[in-house]
matplotlib code that plots the C-alpha trace (Angstrom):
import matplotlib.pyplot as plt

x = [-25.9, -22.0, -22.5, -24.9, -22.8, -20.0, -21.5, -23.3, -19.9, -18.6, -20.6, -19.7, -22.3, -21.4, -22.1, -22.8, -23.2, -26.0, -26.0, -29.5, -30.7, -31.6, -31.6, -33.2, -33.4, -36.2, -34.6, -36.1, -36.2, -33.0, -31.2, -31.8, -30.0, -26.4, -25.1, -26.8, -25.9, -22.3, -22.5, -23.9, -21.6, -18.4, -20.0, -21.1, -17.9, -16.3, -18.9, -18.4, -14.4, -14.4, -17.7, -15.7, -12.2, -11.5, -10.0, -5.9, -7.1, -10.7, -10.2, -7.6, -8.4, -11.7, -11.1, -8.3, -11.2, -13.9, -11.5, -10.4, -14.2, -15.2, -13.3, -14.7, -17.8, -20.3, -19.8, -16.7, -17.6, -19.9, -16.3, -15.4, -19.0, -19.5, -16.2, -16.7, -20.3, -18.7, -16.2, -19.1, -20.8, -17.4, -18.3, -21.8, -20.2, -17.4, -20.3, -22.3, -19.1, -18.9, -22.8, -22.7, -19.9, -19.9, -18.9, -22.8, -24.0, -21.8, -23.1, -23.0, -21.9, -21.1, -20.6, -24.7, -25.7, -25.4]
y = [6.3, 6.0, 2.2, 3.6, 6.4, 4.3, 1.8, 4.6, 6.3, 2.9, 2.5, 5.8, 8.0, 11.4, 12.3, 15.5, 16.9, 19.2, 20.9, 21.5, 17.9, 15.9, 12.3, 10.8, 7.0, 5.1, 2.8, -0.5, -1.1, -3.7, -1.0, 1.4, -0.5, 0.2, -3.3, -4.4, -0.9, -1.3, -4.8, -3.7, -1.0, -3.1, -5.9, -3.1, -1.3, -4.4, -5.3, -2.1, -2.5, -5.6, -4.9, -2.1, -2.7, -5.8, -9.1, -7.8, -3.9, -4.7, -7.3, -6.4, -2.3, -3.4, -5.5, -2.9, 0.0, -2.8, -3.0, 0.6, 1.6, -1.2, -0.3, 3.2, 2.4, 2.2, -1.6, -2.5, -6.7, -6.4, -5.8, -9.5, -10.9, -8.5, -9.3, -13.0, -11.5, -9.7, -12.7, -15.3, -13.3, -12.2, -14.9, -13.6, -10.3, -10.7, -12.3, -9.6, -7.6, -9.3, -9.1, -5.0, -3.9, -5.9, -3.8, -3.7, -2.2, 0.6, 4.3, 4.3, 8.1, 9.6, 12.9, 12.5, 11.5, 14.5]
z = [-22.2, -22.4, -24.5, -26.5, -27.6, -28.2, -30.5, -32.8, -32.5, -33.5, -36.4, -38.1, -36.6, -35.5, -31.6, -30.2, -26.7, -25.7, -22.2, -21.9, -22.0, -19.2, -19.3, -16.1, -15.6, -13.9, -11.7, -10.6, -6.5, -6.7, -8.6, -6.1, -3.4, -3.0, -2.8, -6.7, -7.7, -7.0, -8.4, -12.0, -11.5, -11.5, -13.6, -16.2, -16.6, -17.7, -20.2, -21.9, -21.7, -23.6, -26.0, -27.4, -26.1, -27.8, -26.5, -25.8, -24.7, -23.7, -20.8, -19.0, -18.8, -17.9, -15.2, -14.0, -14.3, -12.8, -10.3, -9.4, -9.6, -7.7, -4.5, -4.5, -4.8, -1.6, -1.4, -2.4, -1.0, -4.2, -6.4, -6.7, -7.2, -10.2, -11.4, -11.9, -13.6, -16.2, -17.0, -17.2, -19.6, -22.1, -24.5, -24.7, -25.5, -28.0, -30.0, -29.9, -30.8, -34.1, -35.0, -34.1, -35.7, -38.9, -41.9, -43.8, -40.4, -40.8, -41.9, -45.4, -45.3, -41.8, -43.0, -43.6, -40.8, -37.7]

ax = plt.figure().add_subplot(projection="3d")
ax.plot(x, y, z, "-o")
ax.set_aspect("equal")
plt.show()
């Protein structure tokens, strides 16, 4: 959810908040276990960090963030592994950076599209 409205954000779309909606999320079995779910959890937050953070502000608040939600988390011996996740996939991810946010994806008129 959080990604999702950052990229449209991104793109010029305008984002609004509504109190009554629910979103619930269908969670597969390894998701549900506290160990992968603070894994994703750590290796997540710093995807998002440098997908929309950019190479000097994106990786190093997200691996500080990774870091400080990591140890909170239920299983913070899953910190490190999702860590070293995140970082072998960056590449991956600054080149989807360039293909989503290229100027012709852009809204053409944001102040159309609510």
């Amino acid at each position: 959810d959080t990604e999702l409205a950052l990229r449209l954000s991104r793109l010029g779309y305008r984002i609004w908040y509504d109190p009554s909606v629910t979103v619930q999320h269908d969670h597969s079995a390894e998701a549900r276990d506290e160990r992968w779910a603070s894994f994703y959890y750590v290796r997540n937050t710093l995807l998002i960090n440098l997908l929309h953070g950019g190479l000097f502000t994106g990786l190093p608040v997200g691996l500080l963030r990774a870091l400080r939600r990591g140890w909170n988390t239920a299983v913070p011996s899953q910190t490190l592994p999702g860590l070293f996740a995140g970082l072998r996939l960056a590449g991956r991810c600054y080149r989807a950076r360039r293909e989503l946010f290229a100027p012709e994806r852009r809204c053409p008129n944001p102040k159309v599209r609510d």
